[in-house]
C-alpha atoms as a printed R data frame, in Angstrom:
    type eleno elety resid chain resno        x       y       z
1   ATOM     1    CA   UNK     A     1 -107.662 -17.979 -46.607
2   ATOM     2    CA   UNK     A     2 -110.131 -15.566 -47.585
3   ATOM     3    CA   UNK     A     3 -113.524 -16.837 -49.067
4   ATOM     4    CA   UNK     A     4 -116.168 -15.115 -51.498
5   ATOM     5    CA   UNK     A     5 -118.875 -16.101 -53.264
6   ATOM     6    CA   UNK     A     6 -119.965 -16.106 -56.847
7   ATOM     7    CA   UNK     A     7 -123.575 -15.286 -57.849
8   ATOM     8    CA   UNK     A     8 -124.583 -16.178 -61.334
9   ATOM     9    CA   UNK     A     9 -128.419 -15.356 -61.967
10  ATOM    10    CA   UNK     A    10 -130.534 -16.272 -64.630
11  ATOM    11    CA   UNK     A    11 -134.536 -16.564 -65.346
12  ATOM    12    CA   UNK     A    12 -134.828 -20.259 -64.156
13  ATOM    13    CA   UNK     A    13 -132.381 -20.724 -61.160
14  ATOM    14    CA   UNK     A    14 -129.727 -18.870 -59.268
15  ATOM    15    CA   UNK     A    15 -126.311 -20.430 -58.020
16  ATOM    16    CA   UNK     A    16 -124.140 -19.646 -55.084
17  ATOM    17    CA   UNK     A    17 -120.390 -20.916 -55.264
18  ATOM    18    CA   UNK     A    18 -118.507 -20.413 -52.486
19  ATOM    19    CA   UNK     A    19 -114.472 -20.035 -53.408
20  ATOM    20    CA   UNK     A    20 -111.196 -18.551 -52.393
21  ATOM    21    CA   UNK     A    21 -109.890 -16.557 -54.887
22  ATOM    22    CA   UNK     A    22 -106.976 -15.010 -53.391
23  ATOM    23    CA   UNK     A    23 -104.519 -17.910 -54.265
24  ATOM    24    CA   UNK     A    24 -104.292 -20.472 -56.577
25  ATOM    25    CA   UNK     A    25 -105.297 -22.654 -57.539
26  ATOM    26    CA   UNK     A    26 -108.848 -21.586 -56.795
27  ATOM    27    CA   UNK     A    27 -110.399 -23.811 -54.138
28  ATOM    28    CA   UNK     A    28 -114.063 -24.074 -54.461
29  ATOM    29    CA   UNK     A    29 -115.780 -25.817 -51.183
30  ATOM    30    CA   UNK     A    30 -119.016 -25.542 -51.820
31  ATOM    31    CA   UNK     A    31 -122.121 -24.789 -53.535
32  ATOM    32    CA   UNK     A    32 -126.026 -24.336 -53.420
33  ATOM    33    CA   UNK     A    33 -128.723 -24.293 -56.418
34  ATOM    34    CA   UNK     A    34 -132.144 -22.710 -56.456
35  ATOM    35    CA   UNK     A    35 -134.473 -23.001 -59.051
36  ATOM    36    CA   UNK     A    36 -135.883 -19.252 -59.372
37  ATOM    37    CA   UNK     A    37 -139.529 -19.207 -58.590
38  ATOM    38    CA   UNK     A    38 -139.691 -15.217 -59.033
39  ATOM    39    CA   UNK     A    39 -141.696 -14.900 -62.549
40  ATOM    40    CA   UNK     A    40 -140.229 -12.591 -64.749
41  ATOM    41    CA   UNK     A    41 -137.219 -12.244 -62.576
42  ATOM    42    CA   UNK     A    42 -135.389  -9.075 -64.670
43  ATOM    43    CA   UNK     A    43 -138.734  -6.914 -64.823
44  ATOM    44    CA   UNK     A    44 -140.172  -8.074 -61.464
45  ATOM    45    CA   UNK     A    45 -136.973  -7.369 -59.652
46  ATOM    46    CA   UNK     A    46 -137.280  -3.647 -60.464
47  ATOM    47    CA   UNK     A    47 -140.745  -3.625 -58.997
48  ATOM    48    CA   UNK     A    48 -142.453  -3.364 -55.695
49  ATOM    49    CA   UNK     A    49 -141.532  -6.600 -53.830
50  ATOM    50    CA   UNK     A    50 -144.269  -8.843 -54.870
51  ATOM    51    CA   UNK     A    51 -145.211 -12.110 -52.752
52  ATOM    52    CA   UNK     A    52 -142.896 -14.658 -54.270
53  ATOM    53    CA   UNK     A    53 -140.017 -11.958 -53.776
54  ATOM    54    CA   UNK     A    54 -139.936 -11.408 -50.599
55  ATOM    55    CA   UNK     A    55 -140.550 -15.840 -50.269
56  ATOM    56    CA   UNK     A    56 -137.792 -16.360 -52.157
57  ATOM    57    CA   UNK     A    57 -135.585 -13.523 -50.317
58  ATOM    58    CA   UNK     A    58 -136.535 -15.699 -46.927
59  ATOM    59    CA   UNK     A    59 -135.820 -19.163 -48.228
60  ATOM    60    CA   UNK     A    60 -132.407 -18.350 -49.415
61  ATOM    61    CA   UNK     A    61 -131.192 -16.453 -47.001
62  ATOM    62    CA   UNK     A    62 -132.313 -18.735 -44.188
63  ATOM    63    CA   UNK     A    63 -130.847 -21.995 -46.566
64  ATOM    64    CA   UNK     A    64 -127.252 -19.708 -47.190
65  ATOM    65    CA   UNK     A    65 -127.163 -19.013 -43.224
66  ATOM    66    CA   UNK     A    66 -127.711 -22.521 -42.800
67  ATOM    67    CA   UNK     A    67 -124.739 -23.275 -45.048
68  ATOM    68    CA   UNK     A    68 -122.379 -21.049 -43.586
69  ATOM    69    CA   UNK     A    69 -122.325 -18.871 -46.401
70  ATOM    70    CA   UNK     A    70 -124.061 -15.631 -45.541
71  ATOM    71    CA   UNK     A    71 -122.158 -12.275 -44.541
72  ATOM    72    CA   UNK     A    72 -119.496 -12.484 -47.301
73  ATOM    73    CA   UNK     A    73 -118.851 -10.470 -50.285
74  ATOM    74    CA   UNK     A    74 -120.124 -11.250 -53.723
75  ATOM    75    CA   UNK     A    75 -119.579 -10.866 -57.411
76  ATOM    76    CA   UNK     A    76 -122.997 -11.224 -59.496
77  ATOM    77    CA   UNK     A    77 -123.472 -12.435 -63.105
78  ATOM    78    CA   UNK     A    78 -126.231 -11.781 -65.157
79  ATOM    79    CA   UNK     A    79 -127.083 -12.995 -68.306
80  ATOM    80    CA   UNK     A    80 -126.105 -11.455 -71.241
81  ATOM    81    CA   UNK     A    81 -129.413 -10.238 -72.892
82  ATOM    82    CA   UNK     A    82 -129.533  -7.318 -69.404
83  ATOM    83    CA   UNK     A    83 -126.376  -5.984 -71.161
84  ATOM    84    CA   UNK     A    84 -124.931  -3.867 -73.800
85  ATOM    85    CA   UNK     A    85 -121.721  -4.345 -75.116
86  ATOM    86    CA   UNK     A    86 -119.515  -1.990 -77.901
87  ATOM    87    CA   UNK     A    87 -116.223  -1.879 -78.998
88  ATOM    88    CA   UNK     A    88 -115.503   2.347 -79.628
89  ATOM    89    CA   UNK     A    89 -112.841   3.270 -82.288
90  ATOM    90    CA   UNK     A    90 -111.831   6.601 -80.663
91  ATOM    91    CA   UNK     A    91 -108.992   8.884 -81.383
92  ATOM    92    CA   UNK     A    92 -105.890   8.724 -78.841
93  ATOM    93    CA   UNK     A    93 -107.855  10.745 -76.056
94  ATOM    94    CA   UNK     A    94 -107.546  10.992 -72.302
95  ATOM    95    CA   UNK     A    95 -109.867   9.304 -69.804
96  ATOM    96    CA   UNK     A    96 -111.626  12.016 -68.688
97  ATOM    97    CA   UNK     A    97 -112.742  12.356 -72.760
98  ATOM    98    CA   UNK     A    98 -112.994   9.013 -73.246
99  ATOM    99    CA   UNK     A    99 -115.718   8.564 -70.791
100 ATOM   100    CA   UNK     A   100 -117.422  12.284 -72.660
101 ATOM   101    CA   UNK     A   101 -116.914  10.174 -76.075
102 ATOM   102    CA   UNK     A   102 -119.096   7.139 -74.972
103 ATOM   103    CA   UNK     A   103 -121.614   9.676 -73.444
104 ATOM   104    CA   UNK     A   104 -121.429  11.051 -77.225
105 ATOM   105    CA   UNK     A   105 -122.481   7.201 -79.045
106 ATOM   106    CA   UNK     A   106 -124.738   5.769 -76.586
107 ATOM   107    CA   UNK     A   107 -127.378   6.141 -78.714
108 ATOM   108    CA   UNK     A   108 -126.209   3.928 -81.001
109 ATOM   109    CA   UNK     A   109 -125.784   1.077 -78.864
110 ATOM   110    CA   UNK     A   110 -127.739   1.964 -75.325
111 ATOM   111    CA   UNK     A   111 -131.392   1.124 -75.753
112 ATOM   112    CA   UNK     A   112 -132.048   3.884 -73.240
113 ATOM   113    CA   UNK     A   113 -131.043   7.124 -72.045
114 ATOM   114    CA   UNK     A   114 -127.566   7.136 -70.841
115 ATOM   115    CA   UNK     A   115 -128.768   8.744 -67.939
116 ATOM   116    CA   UNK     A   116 -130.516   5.698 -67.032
117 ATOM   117    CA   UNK     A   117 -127.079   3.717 -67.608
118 ATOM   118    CA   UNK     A   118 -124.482   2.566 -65.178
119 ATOM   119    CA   UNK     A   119 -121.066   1.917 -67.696
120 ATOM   120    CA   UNK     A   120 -117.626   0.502 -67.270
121 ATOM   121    CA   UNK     A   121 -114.952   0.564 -70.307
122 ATOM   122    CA   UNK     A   122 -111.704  -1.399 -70.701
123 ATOM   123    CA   UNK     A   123 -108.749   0.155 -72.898
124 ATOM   124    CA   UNK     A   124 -108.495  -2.821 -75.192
125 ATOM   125    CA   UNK     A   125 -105.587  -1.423 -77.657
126 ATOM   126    CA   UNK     A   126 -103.741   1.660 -78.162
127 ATOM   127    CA   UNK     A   127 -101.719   2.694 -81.523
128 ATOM   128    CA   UNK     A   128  -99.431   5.750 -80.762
129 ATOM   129    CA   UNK     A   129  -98.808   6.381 -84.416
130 ATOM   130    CA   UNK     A   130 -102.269   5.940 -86.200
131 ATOM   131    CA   UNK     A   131 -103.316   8.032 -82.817
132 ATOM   132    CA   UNK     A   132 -106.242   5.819 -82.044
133 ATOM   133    CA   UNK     A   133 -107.315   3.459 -79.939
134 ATOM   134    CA   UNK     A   134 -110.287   0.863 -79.058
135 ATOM   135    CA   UNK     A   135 -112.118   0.778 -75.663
136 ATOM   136    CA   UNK     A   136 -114.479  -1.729 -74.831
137 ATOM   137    CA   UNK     A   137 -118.274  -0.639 -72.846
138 ATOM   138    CA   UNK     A   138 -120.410  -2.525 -71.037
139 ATOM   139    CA   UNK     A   139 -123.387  -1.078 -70.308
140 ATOM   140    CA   UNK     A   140 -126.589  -2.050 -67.576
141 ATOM   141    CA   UNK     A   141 -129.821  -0.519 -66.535
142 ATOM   142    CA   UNK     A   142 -128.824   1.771 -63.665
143 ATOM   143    CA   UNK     A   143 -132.102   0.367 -61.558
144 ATOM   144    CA   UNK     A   144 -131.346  -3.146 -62.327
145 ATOM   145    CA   UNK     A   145 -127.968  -3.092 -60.955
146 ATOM   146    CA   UNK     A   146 -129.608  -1.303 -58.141
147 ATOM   147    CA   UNK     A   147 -132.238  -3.695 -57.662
148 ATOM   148    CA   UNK     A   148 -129.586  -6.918 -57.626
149 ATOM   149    CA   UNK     A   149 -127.784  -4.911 -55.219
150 ATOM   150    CA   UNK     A   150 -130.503  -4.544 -52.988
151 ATOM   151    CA   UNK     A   151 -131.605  -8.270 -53.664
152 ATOM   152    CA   UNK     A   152 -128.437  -9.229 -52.865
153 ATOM   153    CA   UNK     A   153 -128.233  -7.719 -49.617
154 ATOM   154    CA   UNK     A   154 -131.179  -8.709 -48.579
155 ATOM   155    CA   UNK     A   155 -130.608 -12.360 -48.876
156 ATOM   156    CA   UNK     A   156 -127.706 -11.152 -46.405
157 ATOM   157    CA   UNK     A   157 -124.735 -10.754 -48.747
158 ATOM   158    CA   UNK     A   158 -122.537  -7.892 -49.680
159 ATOM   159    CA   UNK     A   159 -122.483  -7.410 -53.315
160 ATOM   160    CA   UNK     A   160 -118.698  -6.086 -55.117
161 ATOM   161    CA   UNK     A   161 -119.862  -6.226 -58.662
162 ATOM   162    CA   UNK     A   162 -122.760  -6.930 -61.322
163 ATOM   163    CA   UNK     A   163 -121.281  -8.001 -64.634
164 ATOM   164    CA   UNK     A   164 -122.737  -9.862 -67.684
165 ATOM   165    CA   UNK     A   165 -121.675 -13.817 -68.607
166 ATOM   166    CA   UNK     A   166 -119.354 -13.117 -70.960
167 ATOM   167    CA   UNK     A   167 -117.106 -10.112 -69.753
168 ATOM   168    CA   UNK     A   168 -116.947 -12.477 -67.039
169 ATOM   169    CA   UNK     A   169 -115.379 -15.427 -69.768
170 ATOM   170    CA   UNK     A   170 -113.357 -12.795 -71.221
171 ATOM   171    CA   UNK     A   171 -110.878 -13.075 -67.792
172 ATOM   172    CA   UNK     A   172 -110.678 -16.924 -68.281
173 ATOM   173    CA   UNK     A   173 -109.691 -16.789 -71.894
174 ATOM   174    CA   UNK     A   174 -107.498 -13.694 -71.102
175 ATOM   175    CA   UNK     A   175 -105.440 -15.027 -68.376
176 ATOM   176    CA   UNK     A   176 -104.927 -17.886 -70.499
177 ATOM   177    CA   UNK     A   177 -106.289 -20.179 -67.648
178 ATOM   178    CA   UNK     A   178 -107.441 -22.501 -71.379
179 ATOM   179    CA   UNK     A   179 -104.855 -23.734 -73.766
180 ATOM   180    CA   UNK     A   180 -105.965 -23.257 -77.373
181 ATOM   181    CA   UNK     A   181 -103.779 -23.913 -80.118
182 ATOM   182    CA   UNK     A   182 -105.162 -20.444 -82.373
183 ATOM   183    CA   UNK     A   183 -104.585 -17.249 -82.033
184 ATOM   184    CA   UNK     A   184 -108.324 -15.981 -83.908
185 ATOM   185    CA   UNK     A   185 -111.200 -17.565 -81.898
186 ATOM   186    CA   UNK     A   186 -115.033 -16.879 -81.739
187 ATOM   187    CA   UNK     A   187 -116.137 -17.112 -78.307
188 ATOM   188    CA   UNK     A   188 -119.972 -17.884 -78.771
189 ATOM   189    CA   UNK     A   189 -122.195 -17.392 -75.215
190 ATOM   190    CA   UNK     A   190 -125.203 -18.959 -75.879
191 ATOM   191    CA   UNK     A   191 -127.711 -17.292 -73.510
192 ATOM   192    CA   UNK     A   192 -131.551 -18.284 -73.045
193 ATOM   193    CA   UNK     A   193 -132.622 -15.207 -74.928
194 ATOM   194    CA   UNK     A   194 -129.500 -14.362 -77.027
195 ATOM   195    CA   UNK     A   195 -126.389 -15.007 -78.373
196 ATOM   196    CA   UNK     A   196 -123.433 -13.053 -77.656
197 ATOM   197    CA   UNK     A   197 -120.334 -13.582 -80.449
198 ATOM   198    CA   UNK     A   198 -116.971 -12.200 -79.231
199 ATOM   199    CA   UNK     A   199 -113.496 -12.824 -81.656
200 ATOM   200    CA   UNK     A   200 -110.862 -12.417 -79.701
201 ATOM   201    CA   UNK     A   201 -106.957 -12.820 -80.146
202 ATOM   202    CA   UNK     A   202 -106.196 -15.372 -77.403
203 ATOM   203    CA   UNK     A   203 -102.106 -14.796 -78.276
204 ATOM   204    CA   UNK     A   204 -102.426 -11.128 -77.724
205 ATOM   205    CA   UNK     A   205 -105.209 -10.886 -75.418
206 ATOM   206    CA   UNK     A   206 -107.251  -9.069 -77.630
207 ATOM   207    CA   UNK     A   207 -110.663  -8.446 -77.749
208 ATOM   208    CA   UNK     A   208 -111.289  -7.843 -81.746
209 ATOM   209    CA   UNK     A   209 -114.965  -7.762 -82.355
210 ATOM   210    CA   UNK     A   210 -118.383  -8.259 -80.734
211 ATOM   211    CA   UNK     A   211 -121.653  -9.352 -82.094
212 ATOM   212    CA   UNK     A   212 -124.818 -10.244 -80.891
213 ATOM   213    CA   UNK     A   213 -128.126 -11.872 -82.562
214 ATOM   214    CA   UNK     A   214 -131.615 -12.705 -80.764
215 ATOM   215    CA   UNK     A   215 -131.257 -16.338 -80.975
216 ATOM   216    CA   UNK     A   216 -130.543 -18.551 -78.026
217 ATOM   217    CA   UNK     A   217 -131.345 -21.778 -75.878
218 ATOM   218    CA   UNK     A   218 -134.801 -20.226 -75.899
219 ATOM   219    CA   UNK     A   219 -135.414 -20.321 -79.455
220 ATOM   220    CA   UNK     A   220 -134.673 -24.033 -79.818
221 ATOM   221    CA   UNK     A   221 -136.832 -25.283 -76.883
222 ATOM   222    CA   UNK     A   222 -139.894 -23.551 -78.198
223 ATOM   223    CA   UNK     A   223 -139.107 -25.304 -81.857
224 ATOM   224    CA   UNK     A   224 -139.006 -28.528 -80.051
225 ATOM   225    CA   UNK     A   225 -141.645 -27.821 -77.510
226 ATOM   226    CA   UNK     A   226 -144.160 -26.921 -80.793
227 ATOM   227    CA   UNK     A   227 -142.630 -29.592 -83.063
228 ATOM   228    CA   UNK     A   228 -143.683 -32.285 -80.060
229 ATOM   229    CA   UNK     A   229 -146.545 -30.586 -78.705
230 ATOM   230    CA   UNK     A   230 -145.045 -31.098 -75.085
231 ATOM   231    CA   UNK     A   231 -144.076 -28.826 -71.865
232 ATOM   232    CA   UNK     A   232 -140.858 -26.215 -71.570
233 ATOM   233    CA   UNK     A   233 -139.699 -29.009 -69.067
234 ATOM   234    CA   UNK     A   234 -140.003 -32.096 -71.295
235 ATOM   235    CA   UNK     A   235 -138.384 -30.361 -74.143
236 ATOM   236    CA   UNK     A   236 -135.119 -28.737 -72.323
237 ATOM   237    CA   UNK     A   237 -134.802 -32.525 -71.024
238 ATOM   238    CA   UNK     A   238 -135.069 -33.728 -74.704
239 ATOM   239    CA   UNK     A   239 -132.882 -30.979 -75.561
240 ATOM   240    CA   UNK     A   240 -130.556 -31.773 -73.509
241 ATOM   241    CA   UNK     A   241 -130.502 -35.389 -74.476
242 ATOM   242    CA   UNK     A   242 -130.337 -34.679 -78.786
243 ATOM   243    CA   UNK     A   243 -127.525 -37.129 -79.566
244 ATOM   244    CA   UNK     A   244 -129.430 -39.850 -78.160
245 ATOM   245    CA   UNK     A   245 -133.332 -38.923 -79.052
246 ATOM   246    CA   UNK     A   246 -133.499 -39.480 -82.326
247 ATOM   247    CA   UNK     A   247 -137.107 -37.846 -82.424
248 ATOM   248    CA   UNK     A   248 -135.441 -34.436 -81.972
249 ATOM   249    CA   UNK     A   249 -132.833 -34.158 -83.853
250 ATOM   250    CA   UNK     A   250 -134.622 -33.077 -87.353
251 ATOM   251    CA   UNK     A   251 -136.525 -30.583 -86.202
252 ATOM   252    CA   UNK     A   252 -132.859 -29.287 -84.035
253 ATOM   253    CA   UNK     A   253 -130.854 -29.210 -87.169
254 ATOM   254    CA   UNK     A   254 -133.449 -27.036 -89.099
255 ATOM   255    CA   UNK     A   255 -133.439 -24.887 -86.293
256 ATOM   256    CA   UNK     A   256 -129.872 -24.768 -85.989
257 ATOM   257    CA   UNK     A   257 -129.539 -23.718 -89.813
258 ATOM   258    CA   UNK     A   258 -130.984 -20.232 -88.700
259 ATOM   259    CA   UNK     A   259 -128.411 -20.005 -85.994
260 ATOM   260    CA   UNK     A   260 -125.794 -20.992 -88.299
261 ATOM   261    CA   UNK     A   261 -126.525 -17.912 -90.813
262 ATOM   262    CA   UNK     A   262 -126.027 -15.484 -87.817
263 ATOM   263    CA   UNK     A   263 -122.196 -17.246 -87.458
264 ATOM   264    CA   UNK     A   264 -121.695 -16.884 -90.880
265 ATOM   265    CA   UNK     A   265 -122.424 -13.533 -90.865
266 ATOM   266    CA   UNK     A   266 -119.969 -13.121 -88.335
267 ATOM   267    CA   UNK     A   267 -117.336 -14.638 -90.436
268 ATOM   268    CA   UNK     A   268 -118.076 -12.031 -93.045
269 ATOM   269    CA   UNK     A   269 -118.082  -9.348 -90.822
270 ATOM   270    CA   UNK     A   270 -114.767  -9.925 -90.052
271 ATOM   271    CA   UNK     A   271 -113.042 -10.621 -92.997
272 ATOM   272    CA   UNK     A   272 -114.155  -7.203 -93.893
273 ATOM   273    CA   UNK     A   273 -113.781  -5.703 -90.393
274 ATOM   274    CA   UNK     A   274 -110.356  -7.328 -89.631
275 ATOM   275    CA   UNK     A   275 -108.792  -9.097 -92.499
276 ATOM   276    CA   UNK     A   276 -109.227 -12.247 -90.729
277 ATOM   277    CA   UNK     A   277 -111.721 -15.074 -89.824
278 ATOM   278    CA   UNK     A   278 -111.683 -17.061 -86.386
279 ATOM   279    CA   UNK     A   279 -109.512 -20.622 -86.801
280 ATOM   280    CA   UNK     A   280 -111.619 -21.993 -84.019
281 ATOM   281    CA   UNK     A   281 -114.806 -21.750 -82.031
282 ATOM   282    CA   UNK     A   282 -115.512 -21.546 -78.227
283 ATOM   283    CA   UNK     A   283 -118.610 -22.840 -77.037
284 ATOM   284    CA   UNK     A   284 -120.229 -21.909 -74.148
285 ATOM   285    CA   UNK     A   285 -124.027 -22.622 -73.197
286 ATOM   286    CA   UNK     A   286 -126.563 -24.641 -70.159
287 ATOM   287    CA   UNK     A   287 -127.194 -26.966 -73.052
288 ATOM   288    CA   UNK     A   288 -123.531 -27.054 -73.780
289 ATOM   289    CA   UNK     A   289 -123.895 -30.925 -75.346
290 ATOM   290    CA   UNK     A   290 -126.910 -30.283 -77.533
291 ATOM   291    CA   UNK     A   291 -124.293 -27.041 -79.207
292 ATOM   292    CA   UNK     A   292 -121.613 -29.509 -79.283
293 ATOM   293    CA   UNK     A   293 -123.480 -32.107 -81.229
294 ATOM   294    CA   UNK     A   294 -125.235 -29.788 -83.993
295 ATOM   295    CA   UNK     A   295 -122.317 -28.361 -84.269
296 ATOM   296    CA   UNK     A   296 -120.940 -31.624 -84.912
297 ATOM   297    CA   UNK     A   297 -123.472 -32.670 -86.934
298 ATOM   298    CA   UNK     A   298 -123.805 -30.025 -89.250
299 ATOM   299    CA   UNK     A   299 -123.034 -31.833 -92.536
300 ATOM   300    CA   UNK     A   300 -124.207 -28.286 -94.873
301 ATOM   301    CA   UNK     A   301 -121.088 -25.870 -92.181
302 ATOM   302    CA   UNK     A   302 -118.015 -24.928 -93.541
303 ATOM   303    CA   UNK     A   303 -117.269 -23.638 -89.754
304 ATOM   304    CA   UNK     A   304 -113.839 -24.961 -87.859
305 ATOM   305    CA   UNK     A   305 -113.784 -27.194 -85.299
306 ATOM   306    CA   UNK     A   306 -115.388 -25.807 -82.033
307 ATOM   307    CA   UNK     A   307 -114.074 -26.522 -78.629
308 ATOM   308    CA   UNK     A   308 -116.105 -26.879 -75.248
309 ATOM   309    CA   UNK     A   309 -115.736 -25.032 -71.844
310 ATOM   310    CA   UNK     A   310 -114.396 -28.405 -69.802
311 ATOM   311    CA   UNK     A   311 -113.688 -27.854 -65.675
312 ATOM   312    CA   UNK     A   312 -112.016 -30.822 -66.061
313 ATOM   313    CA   UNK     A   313 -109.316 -29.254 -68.296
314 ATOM   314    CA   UNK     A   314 -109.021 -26.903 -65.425
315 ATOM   315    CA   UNK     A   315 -108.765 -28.645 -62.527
316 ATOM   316    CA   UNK     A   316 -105.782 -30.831 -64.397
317 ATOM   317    CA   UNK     A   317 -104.285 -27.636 -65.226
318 ATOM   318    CA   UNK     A   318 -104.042 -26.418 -61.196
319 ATOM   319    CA   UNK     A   319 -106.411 -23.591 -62.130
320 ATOM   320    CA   UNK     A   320 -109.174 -25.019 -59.811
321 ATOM   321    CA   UNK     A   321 -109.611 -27.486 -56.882
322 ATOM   322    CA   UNK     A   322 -113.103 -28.334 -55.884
323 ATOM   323    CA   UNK     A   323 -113.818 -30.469 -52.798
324 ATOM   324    CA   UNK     A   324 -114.818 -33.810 -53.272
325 ATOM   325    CA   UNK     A   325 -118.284 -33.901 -52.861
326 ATOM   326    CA   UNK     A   326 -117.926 -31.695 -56.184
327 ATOM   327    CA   UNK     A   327 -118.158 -33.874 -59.522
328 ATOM   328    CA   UNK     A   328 -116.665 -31.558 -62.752
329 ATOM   329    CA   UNK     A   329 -119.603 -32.651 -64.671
330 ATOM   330    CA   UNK     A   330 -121.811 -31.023 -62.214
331 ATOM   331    CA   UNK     A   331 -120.059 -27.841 -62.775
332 ATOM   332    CA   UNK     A   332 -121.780 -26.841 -66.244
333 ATOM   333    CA   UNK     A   333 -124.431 -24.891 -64.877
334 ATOM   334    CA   UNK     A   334 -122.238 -23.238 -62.511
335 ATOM   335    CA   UNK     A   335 -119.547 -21.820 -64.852
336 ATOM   336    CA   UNK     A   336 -120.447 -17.700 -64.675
337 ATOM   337    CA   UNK     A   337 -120.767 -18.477 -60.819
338 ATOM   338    CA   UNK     A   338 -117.044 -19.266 -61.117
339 ATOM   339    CA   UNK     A   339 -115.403 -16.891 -63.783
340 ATOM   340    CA   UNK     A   340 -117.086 -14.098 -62.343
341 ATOM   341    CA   UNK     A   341 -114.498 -14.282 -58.950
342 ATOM   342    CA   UNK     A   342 -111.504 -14.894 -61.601
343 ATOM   343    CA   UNK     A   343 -108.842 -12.302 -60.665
């Protein structure tokens, strides 16, 4: 049984899972946390090593040598907010001119050069007799995906792929490894820095609409951190903890209302884009709870009933099988780690 490992990195800690993913279900054995001490991970990375670089490059490759999990191949995940992502309307055209017609719109949707761009593109739909068709890009800084490469090898892994967090999701709720009961759903990433808002057509496996707005776990933390006058720490702990502290929860649900006028303008956007609104909303964030309870909470939202990202549901479904000195509640954090290997 082969073994690889999934990489998800973020600003504030970096996760190695440790799986097979050539048959089912998915047997995950074992995994190792680090809380990233590199400041400024996404712009130092690009740079000259600095000091706590090269520190950090020691300490985990020693600690993933120690753990028997150096020398194998890896798929990376990075957050969201490192990405672009468009869905193209393009006339029925052949690959060769597809790839000349996203060369053609970058700059409508790269924040840089396309020269500076590494791409990939998915054919989402084709209709032979409109003679069109809608192609998915997702798009990354050519010398950051260089720089994780090199990062990666140098903690002594071989790196397969870079990807954002939620083309990674988009191959759970594709292979229908979830069971969800409507066909229109808004999958809603909830990044530190961003959100990314996908609606997607879990009966058909389609991938209808994408949206982003620059509101995430980062913008709530800061509101609570300045509401309390306390550290980053003490209020992610709080944050974490908002169905049972009380002394949050105002200034959380006025802070919420702003996210919630970003979802509703999603919901308008697709009546008009689409004909249709999403029936149900998937939630996926490191504060998954707090989501789940303003979501919950929100006495003022029209918005349908919103569903979680559970392991659990997947182990009882034979999609995973983690060893036993793995809890599913401890999995949370880990999630991109694991849907980033998902074949």
């Amino acid at each position: 049984m082969s073994k690889v490992l999934g990489v998800s990195i973020y600003e504030n800690n970096i996760v190695f899972m440790r799986l097979s993913n050539d048959t089912k279900p998915y047997t995950i054995d074992k995994i190792v946390h680090f809380d990233n001490k590199i400041p400024h991970f996404f712009e130092q990375i690009t740079k000259a090593k600095s000091k706590e670089t090269t520190q950090a490059v020691n300490i985990i490759r020693d600690t993933l040598k120690k753990e028997g999990m150096s020398e194998l191949e890896a798929h990376i995940v990075l957050p969201d907010h490192t990405s672009s992502t468009q869905i193209l309307s393009l006339p029925l055209i052949t690959e060769k001119e597809i790839v000349s017609a996203i060369e053609l719109q970058a700059d409508e949707f790269i924040p840089y050069p396309i020269e500076k761009a590494t791409y990939d593109y998915q054919v989402l739909s084709v209709d032979k007799e409109k003679g069109s068709m809608s192609v998915l890009v997702a798009v990354m800084l050519k010398e950051l995906v260089n720089s994780i490469e090199g990062f990666i090898l140098d903690i002594g892994l071989y790196p397969l792929s870079v990807e954002p967090v939620t083309t990674s999701f988009y191959r759970l709720l594709f292979g229908k490894y979830m069971k969800d009961n409507e066909n229109i759903v808004l999958f809603l990433n909830i990044d530190n820095r961003s959100t990314q808002a996908s609606i997607i057509n879990l009966s058909q496996q389609l991938l209808l609409m994408t949206y982003s707005f620059s509101i995430g776990n980062d913008f709530f933390l800061r509101g609570i951190q300045s509401y309390q006058n306390i550290s980053e720490k003490d209020a992610s702990d709080h944050f974490m903890k908002i169905s049972e502290d009380t002394s949050i929860q105002p200034i959380s649900a006025s802070l919420f209302a702003e996210f919630n006028k970003e979802i509703r303008k999603i919901f308008l956007s697709s009546t008009e884009k689409i004909g249709t609104t999403p029936k149900h909303i998937i939630l996926y964030s490191q504060y998954l709870n707090a989501f789940q309870w303003l979501f919950t909470n929100d006495n003022a939202s029209i918005l349908p009933k919103t569903t979680l990202i559970d392991f659990e549901d997947l182990k009882k479904s034979g999609v995973v099988k983690l060893d036993s000195a793995i809890k599913s509640e401890e999995m949370l954090l880990y999630f991109p780690a694991f849907t980033t290997c998902l074949q």
